[in-house]
C-alpha positions in Angstrom: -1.3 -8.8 -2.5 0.6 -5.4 -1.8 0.4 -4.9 -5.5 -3.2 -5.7 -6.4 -3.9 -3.2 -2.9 -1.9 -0.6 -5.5 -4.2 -1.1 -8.3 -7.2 0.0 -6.2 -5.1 2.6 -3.9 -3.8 4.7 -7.1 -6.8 5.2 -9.3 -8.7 6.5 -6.1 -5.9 8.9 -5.8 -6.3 10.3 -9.1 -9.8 10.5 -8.3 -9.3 12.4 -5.5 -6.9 14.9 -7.2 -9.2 15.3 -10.2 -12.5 16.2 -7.7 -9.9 18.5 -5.8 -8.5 20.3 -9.7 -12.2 20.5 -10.7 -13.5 22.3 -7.2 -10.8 24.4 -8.2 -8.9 24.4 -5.4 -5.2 25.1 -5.1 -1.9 22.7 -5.3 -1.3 23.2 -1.3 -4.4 21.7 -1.1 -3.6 18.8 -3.6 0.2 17.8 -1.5 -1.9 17.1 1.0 -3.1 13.8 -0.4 -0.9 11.1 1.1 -1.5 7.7 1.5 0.7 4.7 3.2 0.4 0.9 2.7 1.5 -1.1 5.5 3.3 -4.6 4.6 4.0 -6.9 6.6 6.2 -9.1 3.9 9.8 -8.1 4.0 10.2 -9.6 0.5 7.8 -7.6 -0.8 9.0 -4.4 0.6 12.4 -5.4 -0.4 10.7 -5.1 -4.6 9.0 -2.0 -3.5 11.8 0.3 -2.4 14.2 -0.9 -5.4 15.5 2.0 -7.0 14.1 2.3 -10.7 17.9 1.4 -11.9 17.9 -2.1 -10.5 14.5 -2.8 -10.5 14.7 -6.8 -9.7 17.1 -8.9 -7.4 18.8 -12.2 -8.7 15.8 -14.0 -7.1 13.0 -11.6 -8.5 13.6 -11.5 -11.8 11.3 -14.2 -13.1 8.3 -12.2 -11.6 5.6 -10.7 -14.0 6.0 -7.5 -15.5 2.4 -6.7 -14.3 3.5 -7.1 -10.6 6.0 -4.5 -10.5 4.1 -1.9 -12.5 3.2 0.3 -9.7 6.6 1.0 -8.7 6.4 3.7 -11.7 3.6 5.0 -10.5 5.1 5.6 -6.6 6.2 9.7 -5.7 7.9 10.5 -2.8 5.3 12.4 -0.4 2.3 11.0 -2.1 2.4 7.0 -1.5 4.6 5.7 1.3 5.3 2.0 2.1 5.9 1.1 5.6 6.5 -2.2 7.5 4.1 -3.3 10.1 4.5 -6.6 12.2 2.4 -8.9 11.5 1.2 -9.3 14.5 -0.4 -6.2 14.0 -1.1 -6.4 10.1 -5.0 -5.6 10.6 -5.6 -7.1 7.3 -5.0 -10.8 8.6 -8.8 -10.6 10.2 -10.4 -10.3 6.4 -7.9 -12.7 4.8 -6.9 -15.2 7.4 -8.3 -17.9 9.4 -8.1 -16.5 13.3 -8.2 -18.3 16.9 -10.9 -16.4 18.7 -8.8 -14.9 21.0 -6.7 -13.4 18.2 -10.1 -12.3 16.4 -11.0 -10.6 19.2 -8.0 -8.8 19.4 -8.0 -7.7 16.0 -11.4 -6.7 15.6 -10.9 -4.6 19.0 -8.2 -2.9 17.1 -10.3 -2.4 13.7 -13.3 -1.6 15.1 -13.4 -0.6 19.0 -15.4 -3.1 20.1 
């Protein structure tokens, strides 16, 4: 999941610092584009954060090629990957099945209301 959320997250940065190069604004203006993805899966953080020397672990190294792509693509200060409980993961209201109280909750958190 954390990796198909990279293949939508990095081609709207490049987006954003193509409309910023073209408006001709300066490259203060452009280290200001940051993003964070929260994760609530430790394994998955766990691949993330692997420095590019030792990209996979004993257990990881059957996974696709395609998963791990966007590890190239992460630059300090410009994409950060943080852990979130999952309790608190707001994601879990699109992509999970939720008592009503815990919907409620969510959606309080995500929207307000």
């Amino acid at each position: 999941a954390m990796s198909m959320a990279m293949r939508d997250l990095l081609p709207f940065q490049r987006l954003a610092i193509g409309v910023c190069r073209a408006m001709g604004l300066n490259e203060t203006t452009l280290s200001t584009i940051h993003s964070t993805v929260w994760e609530d899966n430790d394994c998955a953080l766990t691949l993330a954060k692997l420095p590019s020397v030792n990209r996979v672990t004993p257990r990881s190294k059957h996974y696709a090629v395609k998963l791990h792509w966007f590890r190239s693509q992460l630059q300090p200060g410009v994409t950060d990957i943080k852990r979130v409980a999952t309790d608190e993961q707001l994601a879990d209201i699109f992509t999970k099945g939720l008592r009503p109280e815990k919907f409620k909750i969510m959606r309080f958190k995500l929207m307000g209301w």
